[in-house]
C-alpha positions as CSV (number, residue, x, y, z in Angstrom):
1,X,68.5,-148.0,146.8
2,X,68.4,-146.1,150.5
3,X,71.6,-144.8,149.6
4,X,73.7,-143.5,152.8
5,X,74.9,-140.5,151.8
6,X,77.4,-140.3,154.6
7,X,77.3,-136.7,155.0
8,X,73.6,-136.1,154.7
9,X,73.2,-138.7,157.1
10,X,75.9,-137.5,159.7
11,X,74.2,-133.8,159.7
12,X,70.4,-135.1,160.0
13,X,71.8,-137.3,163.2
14,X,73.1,-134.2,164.4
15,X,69.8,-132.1,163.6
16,X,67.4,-134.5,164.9
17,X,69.6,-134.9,168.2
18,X,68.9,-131.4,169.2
19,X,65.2,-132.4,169.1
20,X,64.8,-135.6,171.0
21,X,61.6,-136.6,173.2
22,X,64.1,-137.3,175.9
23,X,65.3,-133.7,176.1
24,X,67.7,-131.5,177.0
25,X,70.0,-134.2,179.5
26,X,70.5,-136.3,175.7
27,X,71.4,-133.7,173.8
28,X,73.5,-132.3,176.4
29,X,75.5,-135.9,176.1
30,X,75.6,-135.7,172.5
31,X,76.9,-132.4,172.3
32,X,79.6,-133.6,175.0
33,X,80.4,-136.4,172.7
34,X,80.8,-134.4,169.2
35,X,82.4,-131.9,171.1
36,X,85.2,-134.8,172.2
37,X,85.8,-136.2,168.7
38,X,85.8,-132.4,167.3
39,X,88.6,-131.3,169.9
40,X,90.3,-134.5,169.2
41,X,90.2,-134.2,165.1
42,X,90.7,-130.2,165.3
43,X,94.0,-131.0,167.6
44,X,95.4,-133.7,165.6
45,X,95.2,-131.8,162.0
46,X,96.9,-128.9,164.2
47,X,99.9,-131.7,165.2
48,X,100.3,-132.7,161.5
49,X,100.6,-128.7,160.7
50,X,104.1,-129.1,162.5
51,X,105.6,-131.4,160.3
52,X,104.0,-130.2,156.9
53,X,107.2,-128.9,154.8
54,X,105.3,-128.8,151.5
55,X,103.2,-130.8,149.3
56,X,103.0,-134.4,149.3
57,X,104.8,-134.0,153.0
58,X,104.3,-134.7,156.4
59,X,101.5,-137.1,157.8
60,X,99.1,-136.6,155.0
61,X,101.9,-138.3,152.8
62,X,103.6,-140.5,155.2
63,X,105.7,-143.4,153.2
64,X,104.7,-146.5,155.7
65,X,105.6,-149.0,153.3
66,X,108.5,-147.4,151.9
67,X,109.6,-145.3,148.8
68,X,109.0,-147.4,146.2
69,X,105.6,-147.8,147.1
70,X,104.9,-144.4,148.2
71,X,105.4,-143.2,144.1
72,X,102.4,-146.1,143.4
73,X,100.6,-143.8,146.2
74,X,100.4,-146.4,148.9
75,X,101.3,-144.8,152.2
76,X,99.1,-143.6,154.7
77,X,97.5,-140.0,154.7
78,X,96.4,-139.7,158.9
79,X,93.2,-137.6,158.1
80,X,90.1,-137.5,160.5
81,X,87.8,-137.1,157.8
82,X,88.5,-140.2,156.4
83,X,88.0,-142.2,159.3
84,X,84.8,-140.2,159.9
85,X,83.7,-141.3,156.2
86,X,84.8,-144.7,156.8
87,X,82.8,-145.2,159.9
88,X,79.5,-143.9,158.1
89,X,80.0,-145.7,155.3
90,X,79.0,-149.9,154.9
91,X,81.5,-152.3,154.8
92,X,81.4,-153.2,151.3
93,X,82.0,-149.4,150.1
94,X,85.3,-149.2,152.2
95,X,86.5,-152.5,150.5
96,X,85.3,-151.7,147.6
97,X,87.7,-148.7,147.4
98,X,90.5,-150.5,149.0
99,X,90.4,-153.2,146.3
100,X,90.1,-150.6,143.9
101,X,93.0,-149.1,144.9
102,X,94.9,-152.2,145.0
103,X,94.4,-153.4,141.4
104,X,95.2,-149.8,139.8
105,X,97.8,-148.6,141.9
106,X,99.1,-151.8,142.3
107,X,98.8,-153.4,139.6
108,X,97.5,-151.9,136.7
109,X,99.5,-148.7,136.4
110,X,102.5,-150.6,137.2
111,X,101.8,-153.1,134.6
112,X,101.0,-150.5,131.8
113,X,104.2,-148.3,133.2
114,X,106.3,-151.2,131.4
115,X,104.7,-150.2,128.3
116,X,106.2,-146.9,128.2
117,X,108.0,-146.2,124.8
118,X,105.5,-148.6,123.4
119,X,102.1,-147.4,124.0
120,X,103.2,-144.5,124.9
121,X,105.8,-142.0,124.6
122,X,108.4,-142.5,127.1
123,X,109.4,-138.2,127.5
124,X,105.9,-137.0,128.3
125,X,105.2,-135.7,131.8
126,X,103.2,-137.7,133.9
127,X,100.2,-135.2,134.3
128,X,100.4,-135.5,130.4
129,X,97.1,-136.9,128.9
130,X,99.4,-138.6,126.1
131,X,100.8,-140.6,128.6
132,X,99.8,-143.1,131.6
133,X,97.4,-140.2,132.7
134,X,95.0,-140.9,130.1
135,X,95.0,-144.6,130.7
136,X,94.4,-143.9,134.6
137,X,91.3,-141.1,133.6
138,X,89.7,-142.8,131.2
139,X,89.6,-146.2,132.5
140,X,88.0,-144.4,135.8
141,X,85.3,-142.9,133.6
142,X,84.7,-145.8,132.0
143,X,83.7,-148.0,135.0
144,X,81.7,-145.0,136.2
145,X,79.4,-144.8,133.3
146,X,79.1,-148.5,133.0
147,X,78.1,-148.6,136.6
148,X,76.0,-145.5,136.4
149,X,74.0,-146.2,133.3
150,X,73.6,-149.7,134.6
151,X,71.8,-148.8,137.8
152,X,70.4,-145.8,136.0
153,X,68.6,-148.4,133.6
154,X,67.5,-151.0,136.4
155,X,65.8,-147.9,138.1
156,X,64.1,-146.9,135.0
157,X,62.9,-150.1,134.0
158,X,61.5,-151.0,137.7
159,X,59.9,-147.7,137.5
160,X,58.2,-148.1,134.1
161,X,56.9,-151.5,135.2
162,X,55.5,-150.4,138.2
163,X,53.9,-147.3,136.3
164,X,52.5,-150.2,134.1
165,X,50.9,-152.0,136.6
166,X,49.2,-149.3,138.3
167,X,47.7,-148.3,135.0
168,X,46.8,-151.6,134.6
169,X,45.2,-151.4,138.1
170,X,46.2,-154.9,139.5
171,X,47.8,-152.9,142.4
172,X,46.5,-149.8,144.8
173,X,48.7,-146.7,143.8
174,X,51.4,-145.8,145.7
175,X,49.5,-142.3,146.4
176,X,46.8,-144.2,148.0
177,X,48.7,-146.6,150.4
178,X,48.6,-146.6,154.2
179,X,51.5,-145.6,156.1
180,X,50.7,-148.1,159.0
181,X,52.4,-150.9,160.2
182,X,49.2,-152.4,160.8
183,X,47.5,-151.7,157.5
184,X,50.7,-152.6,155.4
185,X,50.5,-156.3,157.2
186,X,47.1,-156.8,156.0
187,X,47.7,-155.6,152.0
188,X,47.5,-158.7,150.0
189,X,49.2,-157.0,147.3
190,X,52.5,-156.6,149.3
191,X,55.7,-159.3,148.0
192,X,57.2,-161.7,150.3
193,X,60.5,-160.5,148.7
194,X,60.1,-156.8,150.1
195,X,61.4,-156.1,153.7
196,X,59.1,-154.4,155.8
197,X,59.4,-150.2,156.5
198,X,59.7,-149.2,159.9
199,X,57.7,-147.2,160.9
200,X,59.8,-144.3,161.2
201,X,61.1,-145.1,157.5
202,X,56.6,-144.8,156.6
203,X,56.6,-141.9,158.8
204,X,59.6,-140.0,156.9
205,X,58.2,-141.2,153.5
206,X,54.7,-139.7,154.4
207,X,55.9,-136.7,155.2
208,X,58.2,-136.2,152.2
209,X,55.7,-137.2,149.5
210,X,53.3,-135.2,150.9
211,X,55.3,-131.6,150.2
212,X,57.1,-133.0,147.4
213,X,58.3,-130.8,144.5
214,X,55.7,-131.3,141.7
215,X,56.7,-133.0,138.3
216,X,55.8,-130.5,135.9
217,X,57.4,-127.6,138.0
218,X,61.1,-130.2,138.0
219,X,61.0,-130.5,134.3
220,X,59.4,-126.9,133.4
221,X,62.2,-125.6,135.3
222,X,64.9,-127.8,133.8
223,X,63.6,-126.6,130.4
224,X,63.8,-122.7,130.9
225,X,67.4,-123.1,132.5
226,X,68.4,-125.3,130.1
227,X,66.9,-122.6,127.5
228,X,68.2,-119.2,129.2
229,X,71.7,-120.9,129.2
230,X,71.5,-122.0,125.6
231,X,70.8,-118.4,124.9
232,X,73.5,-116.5,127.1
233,X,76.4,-119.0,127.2
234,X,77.4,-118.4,123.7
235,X,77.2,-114.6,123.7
236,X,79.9,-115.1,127.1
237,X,82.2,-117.7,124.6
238,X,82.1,-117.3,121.0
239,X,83.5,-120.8,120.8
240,X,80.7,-122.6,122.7
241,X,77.5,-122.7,120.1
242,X,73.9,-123.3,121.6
243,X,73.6,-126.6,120.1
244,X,76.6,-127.5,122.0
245,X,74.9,-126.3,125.4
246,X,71.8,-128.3,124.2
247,X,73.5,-131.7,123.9
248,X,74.9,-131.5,127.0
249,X,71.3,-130.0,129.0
250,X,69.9,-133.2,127.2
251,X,72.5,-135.5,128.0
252,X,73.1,-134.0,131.9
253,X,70.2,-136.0,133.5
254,X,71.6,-139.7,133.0
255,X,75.0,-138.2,134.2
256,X,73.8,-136.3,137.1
257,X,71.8,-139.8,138.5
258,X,75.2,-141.6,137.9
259,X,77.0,-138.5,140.1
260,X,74.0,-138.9,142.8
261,X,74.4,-142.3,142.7
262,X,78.1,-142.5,143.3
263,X,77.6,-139.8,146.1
264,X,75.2,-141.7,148.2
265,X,77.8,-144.8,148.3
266,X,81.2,-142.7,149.1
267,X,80.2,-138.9,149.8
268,X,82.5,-137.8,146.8
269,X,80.9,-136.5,143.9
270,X,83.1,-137.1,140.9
271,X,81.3,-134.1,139.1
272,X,85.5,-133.4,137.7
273,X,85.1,-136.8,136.2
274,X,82.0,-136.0,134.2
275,X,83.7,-132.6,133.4
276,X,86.6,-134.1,131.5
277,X,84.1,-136.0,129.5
278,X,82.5,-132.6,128.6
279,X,86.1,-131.3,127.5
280,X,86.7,-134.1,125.2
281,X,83.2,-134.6,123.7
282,X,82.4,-131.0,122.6
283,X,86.8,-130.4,122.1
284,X,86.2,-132.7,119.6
285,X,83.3,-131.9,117.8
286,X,83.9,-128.1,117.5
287,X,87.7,-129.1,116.3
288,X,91.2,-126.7,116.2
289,X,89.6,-124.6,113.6
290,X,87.1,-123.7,115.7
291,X,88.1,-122.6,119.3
292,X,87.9,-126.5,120.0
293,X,89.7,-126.0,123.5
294,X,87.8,-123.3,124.7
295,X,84.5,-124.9,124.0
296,X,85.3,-127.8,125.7
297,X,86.4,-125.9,128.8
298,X,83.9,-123.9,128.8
299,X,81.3,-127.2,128.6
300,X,83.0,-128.6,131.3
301,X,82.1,-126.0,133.2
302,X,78.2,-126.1,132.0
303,X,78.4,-130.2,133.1
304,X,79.8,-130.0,136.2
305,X,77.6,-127.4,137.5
306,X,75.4,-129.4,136.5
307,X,76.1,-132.8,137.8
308,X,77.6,-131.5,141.0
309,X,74.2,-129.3,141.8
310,X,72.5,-132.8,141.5
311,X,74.8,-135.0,144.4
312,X,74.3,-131.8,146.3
313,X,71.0,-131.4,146.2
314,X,69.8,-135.1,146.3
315,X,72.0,-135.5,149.5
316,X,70.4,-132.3,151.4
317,X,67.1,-133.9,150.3
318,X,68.6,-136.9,152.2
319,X,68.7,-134.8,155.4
320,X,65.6,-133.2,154.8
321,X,64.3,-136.9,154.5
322,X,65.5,-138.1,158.0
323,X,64.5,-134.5,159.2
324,X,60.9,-134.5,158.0
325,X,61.6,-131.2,156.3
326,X,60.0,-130.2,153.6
327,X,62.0,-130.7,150.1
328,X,60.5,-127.7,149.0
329,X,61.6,-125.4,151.8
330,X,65.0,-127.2,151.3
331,X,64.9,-126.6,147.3
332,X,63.9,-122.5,148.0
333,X,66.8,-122.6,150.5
334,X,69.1,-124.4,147.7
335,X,67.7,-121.3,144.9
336,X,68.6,-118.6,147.6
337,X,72.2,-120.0,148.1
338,X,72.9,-120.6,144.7
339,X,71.3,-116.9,144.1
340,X,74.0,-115.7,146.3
341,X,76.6,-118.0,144.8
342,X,76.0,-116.4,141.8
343,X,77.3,-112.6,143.0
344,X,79.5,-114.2,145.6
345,X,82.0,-116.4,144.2
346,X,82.3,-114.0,140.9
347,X,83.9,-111.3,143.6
348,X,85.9,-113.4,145.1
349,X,87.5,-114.5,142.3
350,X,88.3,-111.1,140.9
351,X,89.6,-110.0,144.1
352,X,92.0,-112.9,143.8
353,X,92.4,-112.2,139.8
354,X,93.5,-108.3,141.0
355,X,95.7,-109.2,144.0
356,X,97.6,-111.4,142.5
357,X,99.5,-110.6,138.6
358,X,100.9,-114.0,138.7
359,X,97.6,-116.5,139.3
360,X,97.4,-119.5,137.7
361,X,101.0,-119.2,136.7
362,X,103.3,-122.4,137.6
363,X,105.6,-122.2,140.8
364,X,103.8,-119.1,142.0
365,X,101.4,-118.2,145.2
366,X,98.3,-120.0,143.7
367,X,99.5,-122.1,140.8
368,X,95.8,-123.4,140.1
369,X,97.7,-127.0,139.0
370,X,94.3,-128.0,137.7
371,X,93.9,-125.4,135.0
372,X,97.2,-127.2,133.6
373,X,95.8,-130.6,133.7
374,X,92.5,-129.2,132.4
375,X,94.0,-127.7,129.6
376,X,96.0,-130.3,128.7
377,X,92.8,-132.7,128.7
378,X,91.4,-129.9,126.2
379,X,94.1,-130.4,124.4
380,X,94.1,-134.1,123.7
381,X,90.4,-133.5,123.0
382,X,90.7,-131.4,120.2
383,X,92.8,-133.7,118.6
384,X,90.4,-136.5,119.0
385,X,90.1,-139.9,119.7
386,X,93.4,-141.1,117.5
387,X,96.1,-138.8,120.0
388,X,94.8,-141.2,122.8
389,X,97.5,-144.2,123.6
390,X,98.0,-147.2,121.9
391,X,95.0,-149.6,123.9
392,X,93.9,-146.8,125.7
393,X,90.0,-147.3,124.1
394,X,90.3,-150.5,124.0
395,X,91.0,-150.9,127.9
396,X,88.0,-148.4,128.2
397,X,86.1,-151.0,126.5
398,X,86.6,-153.5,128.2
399,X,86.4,-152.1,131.9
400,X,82.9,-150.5,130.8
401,X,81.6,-153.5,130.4
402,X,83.1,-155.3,133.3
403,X,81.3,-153.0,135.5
404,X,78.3,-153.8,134.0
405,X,78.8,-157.9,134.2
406,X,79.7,-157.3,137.9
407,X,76.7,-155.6,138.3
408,X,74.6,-158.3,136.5
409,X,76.3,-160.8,138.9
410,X,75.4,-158.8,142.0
411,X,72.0,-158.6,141.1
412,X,71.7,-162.5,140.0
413,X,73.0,-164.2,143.6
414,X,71.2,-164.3,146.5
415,X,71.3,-161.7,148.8
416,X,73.5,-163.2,151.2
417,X,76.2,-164.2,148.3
418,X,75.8,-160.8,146.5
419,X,76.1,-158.1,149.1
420,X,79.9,-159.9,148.9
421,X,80.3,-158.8,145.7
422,X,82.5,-155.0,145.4
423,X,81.0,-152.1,143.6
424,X,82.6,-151.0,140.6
425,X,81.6,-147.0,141.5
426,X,83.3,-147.3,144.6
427,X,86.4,-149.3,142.8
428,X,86.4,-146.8,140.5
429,X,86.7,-143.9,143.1
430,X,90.5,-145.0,143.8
């Protein structure tokens, strides 16, 4: 898909500008320039400090049109990164999560809102999951893995094709084929439908195929993590049994592609999102009786590890890509890190869990706000399926296969008609 993956993409610039042919007088200017912007963000985040009273204040929360719409979350929060995401990304990502947040915040959840005391109870909290919460996470999920698995299954089918024809030999394999600009104008085997490479783009490819990560070492690993993990996780929680960690290693792989995919449009992984599905999958299969809520936190934790270790990884290889680094060095260098991960973020978070007698607890130092919502999610999954609100599935329904039609739409027009057309990931981000 030449996915962008606006941060990937922003640090090989950066790399590759520090090794022009033109020298040192370039990337003396582009330093210059990055140095500019970086002053200019670092200064203006600094100037918002000052008038920061608390959460949801000051000019990451400022209320530009008004009260009433500032509690359907439309003011303006005046952050750098954004515009620096904004800028990388194509035009039809940033409208695709404008219109996104349009049609939930503005009218969806405001629509539903009227429901309360009829689908819904109208005491529960807002960050309740028996509530308009639900409505807003689910719905989200749903256009995510109706997007996902629909671009997950067009990849899959292109790919099985194309094995199919090589086997069948009508066309050279792609191992063989010339890197040339020359040579590639002369293959009579080449469509009329498929632009050109550059020759940089042939150049990069070459390079990254030719030290690429072989098949049997991607999967053989897969297997014996997914194995040692099957074997340790359950003697760590009781609740969590192996076949539990199986499902979800066998299950992972579609997900992960949908996180990677999502990543490379709007450099947010949603690896949360595919988290909460954990919780309410395996909270509802192990049940009350059976430590339901601690399972399915504890698989959320084994998914989005998971998930979020693919968008990661698949946009360093992006850098690597416009780099011409080697994707194995870069995957040793992502073992060694997540190696020191491993010892690292363990301390840190018992010296946190012995400085602090009060962590995690509501209105203290670190609240950890999550761990409610989390818990309440694990919650609602335990009880299964029936505590959702009234139309909630049905909704879910319904938007899961809209995402897929728009998809089917996009791909049917012409190019010219169809790059018009918003991306239900992207909508689904807001």
């Amino acid at each position: 898909f030449k996915l962008t993956y606006p941060s990937g993409t922003a640090t090989a610039h950066l790399i590759n500008s520090f090794h022009t042919p033109q020298g040192a007088k370039l990337a003396k200017k582009q330093v210059r320039v990055l140095g500019k912007f970086f002053s200019f963000s670092f200064l203006w985040s600094f100037f918002q400090w000052f008038f920061t009273g608390g959460e949801n204040c000051g000019f990451s929360n400022f209320p530009t049109f008004g009260l009433k719409a500032y509690q359907y979350k439309f003011y303006f929060d005046f952050s750098a990164t954004y515009v620096g995401v904004g800028m990388i990304c194509p035009y039809i990502i940033n409208i695709s999560v404008l219109l996104g947040g349009i049609l939930s915040w503005g009218i969806m959840w405001p629509l539903i809102e009227t429901k309360k005391g009829d689908w819904f109870p109208a005491d529960v909290e807002p960050s309740s999951m028996h509530g308009l919460q639900a409505y807003k996470v689910f719905i989200a999920v749903a256009i995510i893995l109706g997007d996902g698995l629909y671009n997950f299954c067009k990849v899959l089918s292109r790919t099985l094709s194309g094995l199919f024809v090589q086997l069948r030999g009508t066309t050279p394999s792609f191992s063989r084929r010339s890197f040339t600009v020359q040579e590639e104008e002369e293959d009579p085997h080449a469509s009329p439908q498929t632009p050109k490479e550059s020759y940089d783009d042939q150049r990069r490819t070459r390079f990254f195929l030719k030290d690429q990560i072989p098949t049997w070492f991607a999967v053989g690993g897969y297997i014996t993590i997914s194995a040692a993990s099957t074997a340790i996780l359950p003697h760590m929680f009781h609740q969590l049994r192996w076949y539990y960690i199986l499902v979800i290693y066998i299950c992972a792989p579609v997900l992960a592609f949908c996180n990677a995919y999502g990543a490379g449009l709007t450099d947010w992984s949603l690896a949360s999102t595919y988290g909460k599905l954990a919780i309410f999958t395996i909270g509802a299969w192990a049940g009350s009786e059976h430590g339901g809520m601690l399972a399915g936190l504890a698989a959320c934790g084994v998914m989005m590890n998971i998930v979020s270790t693919a968008s990661d990884l698949t946009q360093d290889f992006k850098t690597g890509y416009l780099t011409l680094s080697s994707p194995k060095s870069m995957f040793v260098s992502q073992v060694i890190g997540t190696a020191m991960g491993c010892v690292v973020s363990p301390c840190v978070f018992w010296l946190f869990y012995k400085a602090f007698d009060d962590l995690g607890i509501p209105n203290s130092e670190y609240p950890a706000p999550f761990a409610t919502v989390y818990r309440s999610m694990a919650k609602l999954g335990v009880e299964g399926v029936a505590s959702l609100p009234r139309e909630c599935l049905v909704l879910c329904y319904a938007f899961f296969s809209v995402a897929i039609l728009v998809n089917i739409v996009k791909d049917s027009l012409p190019s010219r008609w169809g790059r018009f057309v918003p991306l239900p990931m992207a909508m689904a981000y807001r």
